[in-house]
C-alpha positions as CSV (number, residue, x, y, z in Angstrom):
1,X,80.3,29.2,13.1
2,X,81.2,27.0,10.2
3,X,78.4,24.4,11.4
4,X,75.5,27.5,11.3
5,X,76.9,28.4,7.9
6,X,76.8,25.0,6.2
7,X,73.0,25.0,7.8
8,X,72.4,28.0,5.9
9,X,73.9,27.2,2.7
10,X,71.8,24.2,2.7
11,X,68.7,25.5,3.4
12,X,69.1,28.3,0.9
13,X,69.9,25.5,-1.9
14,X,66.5,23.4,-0.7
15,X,64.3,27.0,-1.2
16,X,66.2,27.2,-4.4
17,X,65.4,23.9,-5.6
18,X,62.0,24.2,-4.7
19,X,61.7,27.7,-6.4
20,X,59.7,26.6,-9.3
21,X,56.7,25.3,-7.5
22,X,56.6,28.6,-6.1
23,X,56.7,30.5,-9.1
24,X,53.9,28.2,-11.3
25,X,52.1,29.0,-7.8
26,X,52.6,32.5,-8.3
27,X,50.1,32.5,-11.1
28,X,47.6,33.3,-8.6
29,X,48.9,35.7,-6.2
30,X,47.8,34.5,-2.6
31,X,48.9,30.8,-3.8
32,X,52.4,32.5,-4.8
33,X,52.6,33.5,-1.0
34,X,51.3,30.5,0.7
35,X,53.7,28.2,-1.2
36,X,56.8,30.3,-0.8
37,X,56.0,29.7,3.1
38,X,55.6,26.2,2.7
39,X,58.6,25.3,0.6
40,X,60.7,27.5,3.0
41,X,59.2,25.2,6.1
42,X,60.0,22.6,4.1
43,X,63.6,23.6,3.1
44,X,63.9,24.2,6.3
45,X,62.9,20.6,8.1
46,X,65.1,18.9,5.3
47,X,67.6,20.7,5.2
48,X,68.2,20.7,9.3
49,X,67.7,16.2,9.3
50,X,70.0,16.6,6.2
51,X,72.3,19.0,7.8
52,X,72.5,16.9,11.1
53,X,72.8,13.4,9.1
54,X,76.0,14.8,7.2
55,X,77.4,16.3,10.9
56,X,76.8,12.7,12.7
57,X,78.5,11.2,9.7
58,X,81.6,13.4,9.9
59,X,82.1,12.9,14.2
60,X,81.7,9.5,13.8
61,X,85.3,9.0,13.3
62,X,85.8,11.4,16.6
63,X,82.7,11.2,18.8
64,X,80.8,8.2,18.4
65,X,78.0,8.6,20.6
66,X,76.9,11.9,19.6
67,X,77.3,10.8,16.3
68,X,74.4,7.9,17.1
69,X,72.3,10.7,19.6
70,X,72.5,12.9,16.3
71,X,71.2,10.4,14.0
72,X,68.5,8.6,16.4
73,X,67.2,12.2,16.3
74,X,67.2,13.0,13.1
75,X,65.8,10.1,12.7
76,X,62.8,10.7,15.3
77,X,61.9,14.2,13.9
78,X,62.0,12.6,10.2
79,X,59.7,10.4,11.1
80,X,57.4,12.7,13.6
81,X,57.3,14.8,10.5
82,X,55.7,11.8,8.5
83,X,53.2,10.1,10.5
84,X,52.3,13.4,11.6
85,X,51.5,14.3,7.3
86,X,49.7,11.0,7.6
87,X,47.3,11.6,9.8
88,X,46.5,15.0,8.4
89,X,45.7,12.8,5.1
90,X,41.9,12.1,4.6
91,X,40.6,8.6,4.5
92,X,39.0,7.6,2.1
């Protein structure tokens, strides 16, 4: 239960952080509402690699190998998540 709360907490402080790009959004009301989703999707994909990085790190000491599979996932959605941004990019 712990684990789910520290998941939370750590999301919430990502959405709060990225608060203010919301709010100079929010000048225009439909951009206000489009980023507020898309810092919260954000929050939320950095906050869950973050989130699984810091658990990996703490069972290192006491599970070693699902310390690794935790990490070498992390690690595959971190960078699914960025060659996937990179291909949405337009070439110029």
């Amino acid at each position: 239960i712990l684990r789910a709360v520290a998941l939370l907490i750590m999301i919430i402080g990502l959405s709060l952080i990225l608060q203010p790009v919301v709010v100079l959004a929010d000048i225009i009301p439909i951009l206000g509402s489009i980023a507020g989703f898309g810092t919260g999707v954000i929050a939320f994909a950095v906050g869950l690699i973050l989130w699984s990085l810091g658990l990996a790190i703490a069972w290192f000491v006491v599970r070693p190998l699902w310390s690794v599979g935790i990490i070498a996932a992390a690690v595959m959605i971190g960078w699914y998540l960025i060659s996937r941004k990179k291909q949405a990019m337009p070439k110029t």
